[in-house]
Structure formats: structure tokens, C-alpha cells
N, C-alpha and C positions, 0 to 999 in steps of 0.2 A: 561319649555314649552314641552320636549320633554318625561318628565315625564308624564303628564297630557296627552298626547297625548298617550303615551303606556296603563294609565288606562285606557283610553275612548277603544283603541282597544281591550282590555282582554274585557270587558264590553259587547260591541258589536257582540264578536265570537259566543257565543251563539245563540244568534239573527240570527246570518248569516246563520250560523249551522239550525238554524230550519226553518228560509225562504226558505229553499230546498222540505218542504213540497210540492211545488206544483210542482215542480218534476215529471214529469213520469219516473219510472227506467225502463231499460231494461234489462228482465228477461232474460235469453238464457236456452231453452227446450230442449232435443234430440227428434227426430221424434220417434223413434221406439226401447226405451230402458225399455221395461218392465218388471216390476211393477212398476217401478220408475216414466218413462214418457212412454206415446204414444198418439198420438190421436185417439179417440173411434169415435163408427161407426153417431156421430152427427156432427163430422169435428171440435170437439174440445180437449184440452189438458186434459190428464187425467191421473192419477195416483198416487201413495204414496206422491211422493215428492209437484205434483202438488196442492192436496187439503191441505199438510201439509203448503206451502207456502201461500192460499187464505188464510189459520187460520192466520199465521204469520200476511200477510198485512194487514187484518181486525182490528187486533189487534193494529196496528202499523200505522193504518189510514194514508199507503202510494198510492201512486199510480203505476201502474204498467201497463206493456204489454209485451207479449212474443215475443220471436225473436225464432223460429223455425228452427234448421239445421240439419241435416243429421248424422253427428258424432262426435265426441269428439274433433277430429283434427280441426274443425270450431270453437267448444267452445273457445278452447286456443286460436285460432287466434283472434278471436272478443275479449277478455279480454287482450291480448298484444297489442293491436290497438287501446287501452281502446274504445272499441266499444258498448261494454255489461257492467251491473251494477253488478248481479243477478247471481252465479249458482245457483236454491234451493235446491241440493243435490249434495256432490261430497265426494269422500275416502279423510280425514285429514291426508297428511304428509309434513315433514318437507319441502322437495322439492318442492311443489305447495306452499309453504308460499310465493314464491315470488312474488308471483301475487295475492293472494289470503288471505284478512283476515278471517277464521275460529270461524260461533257460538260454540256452546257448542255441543257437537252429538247428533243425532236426531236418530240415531240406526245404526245398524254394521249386516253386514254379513260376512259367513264365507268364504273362497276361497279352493273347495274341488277339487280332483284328481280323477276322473272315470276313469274308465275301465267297458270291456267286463266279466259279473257274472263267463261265462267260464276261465277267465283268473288265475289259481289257481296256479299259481307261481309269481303273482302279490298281493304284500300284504301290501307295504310302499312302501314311496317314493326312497326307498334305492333299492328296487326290479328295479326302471325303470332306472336306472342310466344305457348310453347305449344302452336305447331302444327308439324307435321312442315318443315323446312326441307332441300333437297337443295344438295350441293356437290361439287366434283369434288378429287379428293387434290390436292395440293399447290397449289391455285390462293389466288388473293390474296383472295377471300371467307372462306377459314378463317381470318386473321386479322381480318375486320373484322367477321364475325358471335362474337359474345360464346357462350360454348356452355352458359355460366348462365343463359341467358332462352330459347334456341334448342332446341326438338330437334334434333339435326342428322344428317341420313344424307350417308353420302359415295359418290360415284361414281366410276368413272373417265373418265367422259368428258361433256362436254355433249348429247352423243346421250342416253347413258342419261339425263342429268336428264328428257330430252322425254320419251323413254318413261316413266318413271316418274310424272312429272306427270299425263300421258294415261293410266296406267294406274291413278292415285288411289292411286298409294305412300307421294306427299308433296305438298302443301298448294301450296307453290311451290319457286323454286330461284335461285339468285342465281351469277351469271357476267358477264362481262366485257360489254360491248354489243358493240365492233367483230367480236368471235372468232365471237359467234353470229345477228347480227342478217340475214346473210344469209340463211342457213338457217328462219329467220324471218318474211321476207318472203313468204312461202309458206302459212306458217300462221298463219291469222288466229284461229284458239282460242287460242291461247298470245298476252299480251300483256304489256307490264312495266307496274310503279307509275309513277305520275305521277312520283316522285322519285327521282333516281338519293341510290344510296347513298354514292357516293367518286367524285371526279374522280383519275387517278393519272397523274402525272406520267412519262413514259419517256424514256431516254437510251442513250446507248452508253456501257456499262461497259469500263473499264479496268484492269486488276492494278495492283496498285500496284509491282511491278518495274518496268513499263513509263509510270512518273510523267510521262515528257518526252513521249507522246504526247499526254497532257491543253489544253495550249497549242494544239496544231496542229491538235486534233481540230474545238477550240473557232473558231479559224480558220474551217475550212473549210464548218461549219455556218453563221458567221454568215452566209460568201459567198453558199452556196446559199441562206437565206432572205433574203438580200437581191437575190438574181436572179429569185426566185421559184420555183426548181427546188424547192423542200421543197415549198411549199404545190401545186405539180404530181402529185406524190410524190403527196401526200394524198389529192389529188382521186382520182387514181387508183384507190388503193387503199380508202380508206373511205368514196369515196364522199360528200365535205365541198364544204361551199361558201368559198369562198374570201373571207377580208374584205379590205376595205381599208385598208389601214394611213393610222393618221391620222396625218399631216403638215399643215403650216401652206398648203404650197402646193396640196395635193391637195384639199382642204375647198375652199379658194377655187376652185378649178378646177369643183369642184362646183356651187358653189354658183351660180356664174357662164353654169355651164353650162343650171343648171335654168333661170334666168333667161332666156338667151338663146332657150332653146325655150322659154320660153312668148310670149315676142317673137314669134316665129317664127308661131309657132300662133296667134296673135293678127292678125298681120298677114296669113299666109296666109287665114284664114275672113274676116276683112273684105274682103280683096280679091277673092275670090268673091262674096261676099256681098252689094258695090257694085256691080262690073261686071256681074256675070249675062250671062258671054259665054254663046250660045247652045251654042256645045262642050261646057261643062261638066253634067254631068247631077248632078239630088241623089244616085246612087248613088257618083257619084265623088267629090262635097263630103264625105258621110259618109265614107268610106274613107279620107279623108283628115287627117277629124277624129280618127277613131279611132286611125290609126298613130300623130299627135303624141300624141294622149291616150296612148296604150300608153308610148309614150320619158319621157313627165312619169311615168309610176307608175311606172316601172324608178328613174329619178331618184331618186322620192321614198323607195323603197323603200333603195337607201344612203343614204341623210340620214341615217333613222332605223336602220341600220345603224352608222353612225357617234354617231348620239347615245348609242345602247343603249353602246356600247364605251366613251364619254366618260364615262356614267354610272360605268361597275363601275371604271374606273382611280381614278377622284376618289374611290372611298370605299375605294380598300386602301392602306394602307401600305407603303411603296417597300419597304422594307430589310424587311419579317417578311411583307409577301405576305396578313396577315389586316387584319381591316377596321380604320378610323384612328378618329381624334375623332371627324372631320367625320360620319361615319357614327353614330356611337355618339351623337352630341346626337338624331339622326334617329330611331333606335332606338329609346331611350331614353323619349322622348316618346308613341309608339307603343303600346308596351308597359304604359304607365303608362294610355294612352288605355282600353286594351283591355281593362284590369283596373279599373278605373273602370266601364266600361259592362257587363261581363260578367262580373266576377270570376277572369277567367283570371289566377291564380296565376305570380311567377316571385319565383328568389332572385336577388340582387346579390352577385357575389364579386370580389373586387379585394385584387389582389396585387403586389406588387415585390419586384425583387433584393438576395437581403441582400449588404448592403457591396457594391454593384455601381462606386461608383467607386474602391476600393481593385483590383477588378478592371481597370480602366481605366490606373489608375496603374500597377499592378505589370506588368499580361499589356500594354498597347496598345489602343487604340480597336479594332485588328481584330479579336484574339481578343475585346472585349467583343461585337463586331458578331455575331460567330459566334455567342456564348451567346446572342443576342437569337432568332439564329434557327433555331437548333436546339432552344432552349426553344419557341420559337410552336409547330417541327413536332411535336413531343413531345405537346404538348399538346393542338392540334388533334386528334393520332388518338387522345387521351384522354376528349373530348366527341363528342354527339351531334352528328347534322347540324340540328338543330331549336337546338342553343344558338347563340349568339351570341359570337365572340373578338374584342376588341378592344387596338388599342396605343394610351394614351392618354396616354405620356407617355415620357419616353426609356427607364428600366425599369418602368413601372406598366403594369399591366393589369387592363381588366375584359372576366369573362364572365357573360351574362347567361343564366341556365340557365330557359327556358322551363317551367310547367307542371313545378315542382318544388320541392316544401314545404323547408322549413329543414332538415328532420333527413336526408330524401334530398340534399339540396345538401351537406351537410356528410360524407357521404359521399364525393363529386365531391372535393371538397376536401383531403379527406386523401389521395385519391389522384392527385389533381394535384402537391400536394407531394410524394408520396412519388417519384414517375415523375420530377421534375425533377430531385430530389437522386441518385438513380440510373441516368440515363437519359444528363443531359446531360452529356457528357466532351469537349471543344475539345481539352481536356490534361488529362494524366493526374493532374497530380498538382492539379487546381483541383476542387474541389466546393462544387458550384453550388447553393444554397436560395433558398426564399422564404417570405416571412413573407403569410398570406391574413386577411385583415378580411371575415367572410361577412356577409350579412343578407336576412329575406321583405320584400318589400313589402308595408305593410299601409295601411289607409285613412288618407286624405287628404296621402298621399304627395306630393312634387312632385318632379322631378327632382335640385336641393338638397339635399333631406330627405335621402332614400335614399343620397346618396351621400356625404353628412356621417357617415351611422351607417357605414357599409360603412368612409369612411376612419377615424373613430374605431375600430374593431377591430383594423385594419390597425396603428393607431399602438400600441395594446395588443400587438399580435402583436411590433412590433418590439422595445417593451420591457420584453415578457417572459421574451426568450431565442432571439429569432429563430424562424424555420423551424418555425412553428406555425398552428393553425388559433384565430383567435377570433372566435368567432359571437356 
């Protein structure tokens, strides 16, 4: 009986699951967060995220209504109070998973560091260490500016930072680029570093009551970027050039094509060229040469579009998203090169999962997959943008910590360990360590050398007692 009784329930969940269609969810909006949300001057919701969401639920023939608040700090309370269903746009990290199930990302911006054009002793984020640094309350630069190396004053809005920078309050100020770069365009005193600080991934967050809409959400994104309507979205709204996605047939299309115009332009100017019919005048030969010249530099301009793209996939790693071997032999060489010629200093740290195929055997290759990449994200917003993260093996990893002595690297170290054993949770009851082999580069290093000592440490670290640091 109590068999027949569990069939009927598996049966049924489906059913349950989709009699939720008539459902009204509750969206949650911010009033005045643009380009993302605001409302325009008809007294309705407007913006990137908001028309990217009517695609979704059209798609997804739900129903909906917005819940309108003020600021961020409202969002989270209304989805801890399970109040709200809906963010349609929020930055994906591991820390918001608690609340939040995450579609696939809908697009990323960068998070850059302004200053005053005048300011010509300000050139990296290593120039401000010590000087007044401005930020707005609750935005995503309070967690990536460290507040041990930072002075930091806070704002409430990206307005004030401008005035405050124009007014010599503070040094520079770090914000979003999409939220401000409008407002920006205008003033040419106010400029950012050469370097953004964080690329930040966004998506449409989901409650986790509402887990069955995760699948359909996912759907209906890939439809739109596969018609194009997302990368339309974009242009729209921020203002992006649009690439071309590389396929096997598109390349040849390409390539085929440059070819054909230069055919073309070859044979058009010699046909001039021979005949010298009297109609033809040199100002219309030039005119002519110059349209086809203009179509080969458009050409040429995707090729090398498409190369840049080929480059950055070939050196990350599928499943963790940070850079592979192939990249890290490249590096590696580099770096070695650099401190040979210059003495630019770096440390070697390399580390792997302890007992990671007991984890394999006991949890499944999935839950191991998870730990691979929930540990990469962990630790990525652990290091600098100046270090290097590589997977160089199914659980081994090196980072290469740029322009950092032993004893600062071993710092790094202990708290890469300690963030992984803390940090990474698949399941609650698994905890996750790693055993780190550190070492400096010193003269007549080779790429061998360095990484024989790093793995000799490593091998110490394991058979010392695991989940330790040996330099």
C-alpha cells in the first residue's frame, strides 16, 4: 500500500508543479537603478532587465506583477520574508546562493575606479592604497575594496561620489561602469584606470520555493540569445557592439567572403584600368576603390574579432571558467622571462583536493564538479586581478602571485586555505580542504625547477596531516 501510494505521489508532483501556473509571482523592481530598472516619464517600469523579463514571461506564459522599493536593502528583506518570487537582474555569487536560485547570465559588467584626468600620480589600484577612496552604501565595490589597505568614505549615491571627487573630498571612487558611464560621457575631468577592477556576472534570481521555474527560465534565455533578441536588448540599453558568434560555418562564410571581395576589387580596378572607357573619370575609379577598400577593412575588422574570441576560449578551462595548462606553460615562461631580465619577483603556490576521489566515489562526479567550481569562485574573489589562477589538472591548481615575496605569499596561502575549508558547502555535511606546496622564484630557475620545489611541498603538505600550508 505504501508503495502504490509513493507512485501515485512521484506521479502527481508534476501536476502540482505546473497547477502553479495560475500563480501571480511577485517581481521585485528597484525604483531608480538605471539602465537596469527605473520608471519612465508614463509612471511605468522600464529598463534592460525589465523588457528582458516581459521576453522571459511571455515566453514562459507566467503571470506576474511588480513590487516597486526603493533599494537593495528592501529587495533582500522581502525575499528573507519569502515576500517576493522574482529579482529579473541581480550579480551571481556564491553568497547570495542562499536565497537565491541563479538562471544562466543574461550579461556582466565591469566594476571600474575613477579619478580626476588631473590626477597623474594615480595610475592602478596600488597608487590609491592610503588615499581617500569613495563608495556608495550598499553597492558591490564594498565588498571588493578591502577596508585594511583603503580609506574609505561612503555615499549614497553615484552623484555625490562626482561631487565629492570635484570637490577634493576623496582621491577617487569605484562604481559600476554601465550605472554611470552615461553621466560620464559629458565629463571629460572625471576618467577611469586603465583596469577594471571585477567583471560581475548577472542573472535573474529565483526563491528557491519557486525551484521549477529554474529549467523554463533557462529555456527561454537560451531561445532569446539564440535569435538574437538578448544581444538586441544590449545594444539597446548599454550601448555594446555585438560579436559574432563562432561557428564552423560562419568563419568559412567569412572567410570566403573576404576573399570574394577582394576578387571583386581586383577585377573591378583592372577592368578600369584596361579599358580606360572615356565615361569613366579618375574621381569615380577612386570612389570605387575606396568603397571596396572600406568592405575589406569592415571584413578584416571580424576576422580579428573572431581571432581575439578564439584566443581567450583556448586558454580557460570548460568546467572552472579560470585559465587551463595550455595557458599556464604560456605564463609561466613569461614570468620566468621577466624576472630574468628585471628581477620582477613572483611566488609559485600549488595546491589540490584532499581525498577528492573519495569525494568522487562517495558524493558522484557531479557533486565533485560542483566542488571544482565553487572552489575556483571562492578563490578567484580571494586573489588579486594582477595574480594568475590556473586548473592544471583534474584537482590540482596553481596561482601564480605576481610581485610577491615568500612571506607575503604565505599569507595568501593560509587564507586560501582557510576560505576553502569554510566557504565551500555543495552539502552540508562534506568539508572541503586542501593541502598547498608554496615557493619564490629564485635564480636560474626553469620552469621544471620551480615546479618540482612547489610540488615537493605539496607532497609534504599531504603527508603531514593534510589541509596545511608548506613553504
Amino acid at each position: 500500500m505504501k508503495k502504490i501510494l509513493l507512485v501515485i505521489s512521484i506521479l502527481l508532483l508534476p501536476i502540482a508543479l505546473f497547477s502553479n501556473d495560475e500563480k501571480v509571482y511577485k517581481v521585485v523592481i528597484r525604483k531608480d537603478w538605471k539602465p537596469y530598472y527605473f520608471i519612465n516619464e508614463n509612471g511605468k517600469p522600464d529598463g534592460f532587465a525589465i523588457e528582458l523579463f516581459d521576453k522571459v514571461a511571455k515566453k514562459t506564459n507566467i503571470k506576474y506583477e511588480y513590487i516597486i522599493v526603493d533599494d537593495f536593502k528592501q529587495v533582500m528583506l522581502l525575499f528573507k520574508e519569502n515576500k517576493a518570487d522574482i529579482l529579473p537582474n541581480i550579480g551571481i555569487s556564491p553568497k547570495r546562493e542562499e536565497l537565491f536560485l541563479f538562471t544562466q547570465p543574461t550579461d556582466s559588467f565591469f566594476v571600474n575606479i575613477y579619478k580626476n584626468k588631473s590626477s597623474k600620480n594615480i595610475s592602478t589600484l596600488e597608487d590609491i592604497k592610503g588615499k581617500s577612496l569613495g563608495l556608495v552604501v550598499n553597492n558591490i565595490c564594498g565588498r571588493l575594496i578591502d577596508k585594511n589597505f583603503y580609506n574609505r568614505y561612503f555615499y549614497d549615491s553615484y552623484k555625490d561620489l562626482i561631487v565629492a571627487l570635484k570637490n577634493g573630498e576623496i582621491d577617487a571612487f569605484c562604481y559600476p561602469k554601465p550605472l554611470i558611464e552615461k553621466q560620464l560621457d559629458s565629463d571629460e575631468d572625471i576618467v577611469s584606470l586603465n583596469k577594471s577592477l571585477r567583471e560581475i556576472k548577472r542573472g535573474i534570481g529565483i526563491s528557491k520555493q519557486n525551484f521549477h521555474l529554474l529549467p523554463i527560465f533557462n529555456d527561454a534565455l537560451t531561445e532569446l540569445k539564440l535569435t538574437g533578441e538578448l544581444d538586441e536588448l544590449s545594444n539597446k540599453w548599454f550601448n555594446k557592439h555585438s560579436y559574432i558568434e563562432l561557428t564552423k560555418s560562419e568563419t568559412i562564410f567569412l572567410v570566403l567572403s573576404f576573399l570574394g571581395i577582394s576578387f571583386t576589387s581586383l577585377v573591378v580596378v583592372f577592368y578600369f584600368l584596361s579599358k580606360k572607357r572615356w565615361l569613366i573619370t579618375k574621381d569615380i575609379l577612386e570612389d570605387e576603390i575606396r568603397k571596396k577598400t572600406n568592405v575589406l577593412r569592415i571584413q578584416n575588422k571580424r576576422l580579428k574579432t573572431i581571432h581575439k574570441k578564439l584566443k581567450e576560449q583556448s586558454n580557460k578551462d570548460a568546467l572552472t571558467k579560470i585559465y587551463n595548462r595550455k595557458f599556464y606553460n604560456e605564463k609561466i615562461k613569461e614570468l620566468l622571462s621577466l624576472y630574468n631580465r628585471y628581477e620582477n619577483t613572483f611566488s609559485y603556490l600549488m595546491f589540490d583536493i584532499d581525498d577528492f576521489k573519495k569525494i568522487n566515489d562517495i558524493y558522484g562526479h557531479i557533486v565533485g564538479d560542483k566542488v571544482l567550481i565553487e572552489l575556483a569562485n571562492i578563490v578567484s574573489d580571494d586573489i588579486r586581478v594582477t595574480d594568475y589562477f590556473f586548473r592544471v589538472g583534474g584537482e590540482e591548481f596553481v596561482i601564480l602571485l605576481s610581485d610577491t615575496t615568500l612571506e607575503e605569499s604565505k599569507a595568501v596561502a593560509e587564507k586560501i586555505k582557510n576560505s576553502i575549508s569554510e566557504k565551500v558547502k555543495v552539502i552540508d555535511s562534506l568539508i572541503v580542504t586542501v593541502s598547498i606546496g608554496l615557493t619564490e622564484v629564485i635564480k636560474g630557475d626553469e620552469e621544471e625547477s620551480i615546479y618540482k620545489r612547489a610540488d615537493a611541498n605539496l607532497y609534504k603538505a599531504k603527508h603531514t596531516g593534510k589541509n596545511r600550508v608548506v613553504v
